[in-house]
VEXNUMAR-799463 format. One record per residue (C-alpha): x, y, z. Coordinates in steps of 0.05 Angstrom, whole numbers, padded with zeros to 5 digits, always signed. Layout:
XYZ...
This chain:
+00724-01136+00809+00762-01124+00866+00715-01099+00929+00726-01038+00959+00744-01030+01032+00700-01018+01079+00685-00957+01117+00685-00960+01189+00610-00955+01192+00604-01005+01143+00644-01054+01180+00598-01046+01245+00536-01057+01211+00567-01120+01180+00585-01140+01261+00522-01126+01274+00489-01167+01211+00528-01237+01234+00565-01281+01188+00537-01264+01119+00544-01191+01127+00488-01138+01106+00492-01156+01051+00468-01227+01060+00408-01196+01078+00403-01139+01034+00410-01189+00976+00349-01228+00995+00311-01159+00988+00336-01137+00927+00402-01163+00892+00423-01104+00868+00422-01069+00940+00493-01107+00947+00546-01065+00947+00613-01101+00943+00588-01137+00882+00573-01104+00819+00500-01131+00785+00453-01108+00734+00386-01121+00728+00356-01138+00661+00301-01083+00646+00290-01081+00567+00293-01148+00521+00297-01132+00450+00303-01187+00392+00322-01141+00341+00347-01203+00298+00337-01282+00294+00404-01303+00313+00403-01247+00369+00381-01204+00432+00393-01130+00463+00384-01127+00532+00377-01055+00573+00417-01070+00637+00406-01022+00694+00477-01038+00746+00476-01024+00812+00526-00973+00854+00584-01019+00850+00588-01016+00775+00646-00956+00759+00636-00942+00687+00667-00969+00614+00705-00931+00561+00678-00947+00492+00694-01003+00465+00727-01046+00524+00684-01111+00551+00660-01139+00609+00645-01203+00644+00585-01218+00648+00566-01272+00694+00492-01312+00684+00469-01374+00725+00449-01429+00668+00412-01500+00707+00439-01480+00769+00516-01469+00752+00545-01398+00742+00581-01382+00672+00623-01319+00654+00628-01296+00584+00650-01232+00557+00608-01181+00518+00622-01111+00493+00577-01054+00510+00542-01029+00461+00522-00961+00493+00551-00891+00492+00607-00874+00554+00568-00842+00617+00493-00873+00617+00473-00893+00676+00446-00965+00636+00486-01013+00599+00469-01047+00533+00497-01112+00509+00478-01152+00442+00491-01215+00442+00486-01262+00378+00473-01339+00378+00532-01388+00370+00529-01459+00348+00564-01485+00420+00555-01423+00454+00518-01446+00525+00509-01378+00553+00495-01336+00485+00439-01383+00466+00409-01380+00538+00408-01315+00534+00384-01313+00463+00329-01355+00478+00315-01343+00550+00327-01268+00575+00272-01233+00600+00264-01164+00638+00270-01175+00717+00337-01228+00711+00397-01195+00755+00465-01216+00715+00536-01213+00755+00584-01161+00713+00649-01152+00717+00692-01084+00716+00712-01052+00649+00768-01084+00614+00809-01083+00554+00857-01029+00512+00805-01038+00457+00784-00964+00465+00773-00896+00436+00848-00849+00445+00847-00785+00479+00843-00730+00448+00804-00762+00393+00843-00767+00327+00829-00728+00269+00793-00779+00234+00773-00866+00247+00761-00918+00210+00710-00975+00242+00713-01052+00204+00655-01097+00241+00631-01162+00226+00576-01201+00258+00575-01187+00336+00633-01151+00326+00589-01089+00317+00580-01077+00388+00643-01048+00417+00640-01003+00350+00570-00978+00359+00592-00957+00433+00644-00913+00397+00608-00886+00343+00544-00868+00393+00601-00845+00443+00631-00794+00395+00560-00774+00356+00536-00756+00432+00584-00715+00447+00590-00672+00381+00645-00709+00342+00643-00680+00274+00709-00712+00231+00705-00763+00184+00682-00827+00209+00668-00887+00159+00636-00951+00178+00650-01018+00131+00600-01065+00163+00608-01141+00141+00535-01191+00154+00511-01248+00121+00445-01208+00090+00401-01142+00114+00365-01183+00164+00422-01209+00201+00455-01144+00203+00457-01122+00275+00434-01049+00291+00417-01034+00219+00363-00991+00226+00402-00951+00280+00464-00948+00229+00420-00920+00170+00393-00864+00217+00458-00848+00244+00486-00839+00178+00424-00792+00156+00435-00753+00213+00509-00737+00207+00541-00712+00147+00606-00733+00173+00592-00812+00179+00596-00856+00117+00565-00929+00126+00578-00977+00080+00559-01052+00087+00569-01122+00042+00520-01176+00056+00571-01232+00037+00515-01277+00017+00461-01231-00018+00500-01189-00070+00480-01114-00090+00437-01107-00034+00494-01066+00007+00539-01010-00022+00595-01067-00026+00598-01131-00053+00646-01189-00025+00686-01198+00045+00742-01145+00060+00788-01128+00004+00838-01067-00002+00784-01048-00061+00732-01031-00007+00785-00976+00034+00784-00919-00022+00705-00918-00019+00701-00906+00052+00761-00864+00076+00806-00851+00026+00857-00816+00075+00852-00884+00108+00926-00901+00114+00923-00831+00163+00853-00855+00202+00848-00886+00270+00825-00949+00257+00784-01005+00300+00774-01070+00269+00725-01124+00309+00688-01191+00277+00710-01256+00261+00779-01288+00255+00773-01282+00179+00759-01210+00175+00804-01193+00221+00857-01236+00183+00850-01198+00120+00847-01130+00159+00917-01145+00188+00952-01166+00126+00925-01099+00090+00956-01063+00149+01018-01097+00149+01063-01052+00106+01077-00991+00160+01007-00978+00189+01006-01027+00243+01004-00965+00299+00945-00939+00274+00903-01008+00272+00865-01039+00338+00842-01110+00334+00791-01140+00377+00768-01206+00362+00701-01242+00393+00715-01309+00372+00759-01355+00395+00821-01375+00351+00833-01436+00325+00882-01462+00366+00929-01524+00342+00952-01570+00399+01033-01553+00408+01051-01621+00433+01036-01691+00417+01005-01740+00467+01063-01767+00520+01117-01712+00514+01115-01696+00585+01062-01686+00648+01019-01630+00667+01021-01627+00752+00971-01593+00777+01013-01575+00846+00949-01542+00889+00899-01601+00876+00956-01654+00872+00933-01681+00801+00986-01694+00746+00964-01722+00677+01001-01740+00615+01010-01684+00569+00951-01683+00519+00991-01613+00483+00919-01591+00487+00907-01517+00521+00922-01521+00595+00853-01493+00609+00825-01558+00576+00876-01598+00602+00859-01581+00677+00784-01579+00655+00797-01660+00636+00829-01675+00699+00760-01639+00748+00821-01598+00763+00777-01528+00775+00798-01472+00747+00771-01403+00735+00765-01371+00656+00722-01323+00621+00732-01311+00545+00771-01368+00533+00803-01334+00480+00860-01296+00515+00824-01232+00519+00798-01220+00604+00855-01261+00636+00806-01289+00677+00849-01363+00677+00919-01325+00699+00943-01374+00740+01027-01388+00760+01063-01430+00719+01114-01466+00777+01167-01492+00722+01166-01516+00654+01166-01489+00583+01103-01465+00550+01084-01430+00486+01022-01383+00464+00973-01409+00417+00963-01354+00394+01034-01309+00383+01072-01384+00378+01113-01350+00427+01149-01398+00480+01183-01382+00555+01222-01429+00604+01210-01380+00657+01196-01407+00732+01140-01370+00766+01112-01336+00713+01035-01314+00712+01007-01347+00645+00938-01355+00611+00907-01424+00615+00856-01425+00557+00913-01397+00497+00975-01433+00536+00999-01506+00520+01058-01545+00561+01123-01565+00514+01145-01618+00559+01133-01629+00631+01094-01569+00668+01077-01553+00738+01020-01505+00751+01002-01468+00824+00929-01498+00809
C-alpha cells in the first residue's frame, strides 16, 4: 500500500525523531502505533477444523477498509524471512476487525505456519484491499454463491455482508468439502440458513455420500435445486481449479456476464518453451540465463535474481515488473504480445524466445 503523505506536523516530528522516523520508535513500543504501514495484530485463534485456522485480526489506522469478497496480502515473518500470501476476508464490510481462514496446503510454507503456529499477540503486515471479485452496487435482485474448500471465505464475507445489512432476495449457497468435518464455517452456515428464510444452503461432501443435500462435484443437475431462476442470478464462484472448471463450461452458453470467478489455487501452468529457445536477461541485476520456458517468476527465482510476488497465481500483481523487449505469452489466457515496454506478470508469464526484463 502506497503511504500517505505527510502532514507538515508529521514531517517535523520525523526531523525531530532522526533517521528512522517516529515511527522507528513508535514501532519498538507497539507495532501497530505505525502509521505509514498498515498491520494487524492477531487477537482470536480459532481451529475450527483439522486442516485449518480463523484468526480475529484487529489492523491498525492505516488499514482503509475491504469490499466483500476482494483479498489482501498478508505478509508473516516465517525463520526470519518475510512471505506474502493472499487471503480473502472472511468478515462482513465495515468492522473495525478482520477475519481470515486459512486452510493447510501440502507445499504451502506460510498456510501451514500459520495453521500450526498462530497465536493471539503475533502482528501480521497486510496489504490494501484488492481485486474486482466483489459484491455490485445496487445489489442484484437475486445471487448465486459456488464455494469449495477455502474458497468459502470471500463468499461468507458476502453472504454476512448482505445478511447484516437486511438483504432479503434469494440467495442460494452450493458448498463443495471433502466430508462435514472439513467443511469450513459449517456450523455458522446451518445457523445462517435457519435464521433467514431467504438463504438456501446446500452442500456435497464429495467423499461421504448422503450426508449433504447433494451428492457428487458440480453438475448442471445441482443448479435447479438451489436457484432455479439461476440463469437470471448474480453469481460468485470460488474453490479449486476443478470446480471452477465445470462452473465455467455450464456458464458458457450466453451467461458469462453474470458469472465471477475467483480462484485460490494456483493453475497448472505448462512451460511455453523448450529448454535453449532463447535467453532471459535480467537487465537491472545484469544476469541472463538460457531460457528454461518455465514462468519468469521461477526463472529469475533460479538465477538469485530477486524479485517481488504475492499469489503467484496472477491474482495481486505483486511481480509486475517491465518487460524491455521480447515476446511473451500468459499461462494462463495462452495469450502472447511482442510489445516493448510493457508491464507484465512474472509468476503466469513465460519468454517465447529471447526476453529482456527491467529486473
Amino acid at each position: 500500500m502506497s503511504p500517505k503523505l505527510a502532514s507538515p506536523g508529521r514531517r517535523l516530528l520525523d526531523a525531530f525523531a532522526g533517521p528512522h522516523g517516529i515511527d522507528g520508535y513508535l514501532e519498538q513500543v507497539d507495532p501497530l502505533l505505525v502509521s505509514d504501514q498498515c498491520r494487524a495484530e492477531v487477537t482470536a485463534v480459532e481451529r475450527g477444523t483439522e486442516q485449518s485456522v480463523t484468526l480475529t485480526l484487529r489492523p491498525n489506522r492505516a488499514w482503509q477498509g475491504f469490499r466483500a469478497g476482494q483479498f489482501v496480502q498478508v505478509a508473516v515473518e516465517v525463520d526470519g524471512a518475510l512471505h506474502q500470501r493472499c487471503y480473502s476476508p472472511a468478515s462482513p464490510e465495515g468492522r473495525p476487525e478482520l477475519e481470515i481462514t486459512v486452510k493447510r496446503h501440502p507445499e504451502g510454507l506460510v498456510s501451514n505456519y500459520l495453521v500450526d503456529r498462530a497465536r493471539p499477540g503475533a502482528v501480521l503486515g497486510l496489504s490494501a484491499a484488492e481485486g474486482d471479485f466483489q459484491l455490485p452496487r445496487p445489489w442484484p435482485p437475486s445471487i448465486l454463491l459456488v464455494g469449495g474448500g477455502s474458497g468459502i471465505t470471500p463468499l461468507m464475507a458476502i453472504l454476512r455482508t448482505l445478511f447484516a445489512q437486511g438483504y432479503d432476495r434469494p440467495v442460494a449457497l452450493l458448498h463443495y468439502a471433502p466430508d462435514p468435518a472439513r467443511a469450513i464455517y459449517r456450523a455458522e452456515l446451518e445457523r445462517l440458513a435457519a435464521r433467514h428464510p431467504s438463504f438456501r444452503l446446500l452442500r456435497s461432501y464429495t467423499r461421504a455420500p448422503g450426508a449433504g443435500e447433494l451428492d457428487g462435484h458440480f453438475s448442471p443437475r445441482h443448479l435447479p435445486q438451489s436457484e432455479p431462476r439461476f440463469a437470471e442470478a448474480e453469481t460468485f464462484a470460488c474453490g479449486p481449479p476443478s470446480l471452477l472448471n465445470a462452473v465455467r463450461e455450464t456458464w458458457a452458453e450466453g451467461l458469462e456476464q453474470r458469472l465471477h470467478v475467483e480462484s485460490f489455487v494456483p493453475p497448472t501452468l505448462a512451460p511455453a518453451g523448450e529448454p535453449g529457445e532463447g535467453a532471459i536477461r535480467f537487465a537491472g541485476s545484469g544476469v541472463e540465463v538460457a531460457n528454461s520456458g518455465a514462468s519468469l517468476l521461477e526463472q529469475a527465482e533460479a538465477a538469485g535474481v530477486p524479485a517481488k510476488f504475492g499469489c503467484r497465481m496472477g491474482i495481486c500483481h505483486t511481480c509486475t515488473c517491465r518487460k524491455l523487449t521480447g515476446t511473451h505469452t500468459n499461462l494462463i489466457t495462452g495469450e502472447t504480445s511482442s510489445e516493448p515496454d510493457e508491464e507484465i506478470q512474472l509468476c503466469v508469464s513465460a519468454a517465447l524466445g529471447d526476453l529482456s526484463l527491467a529486473l
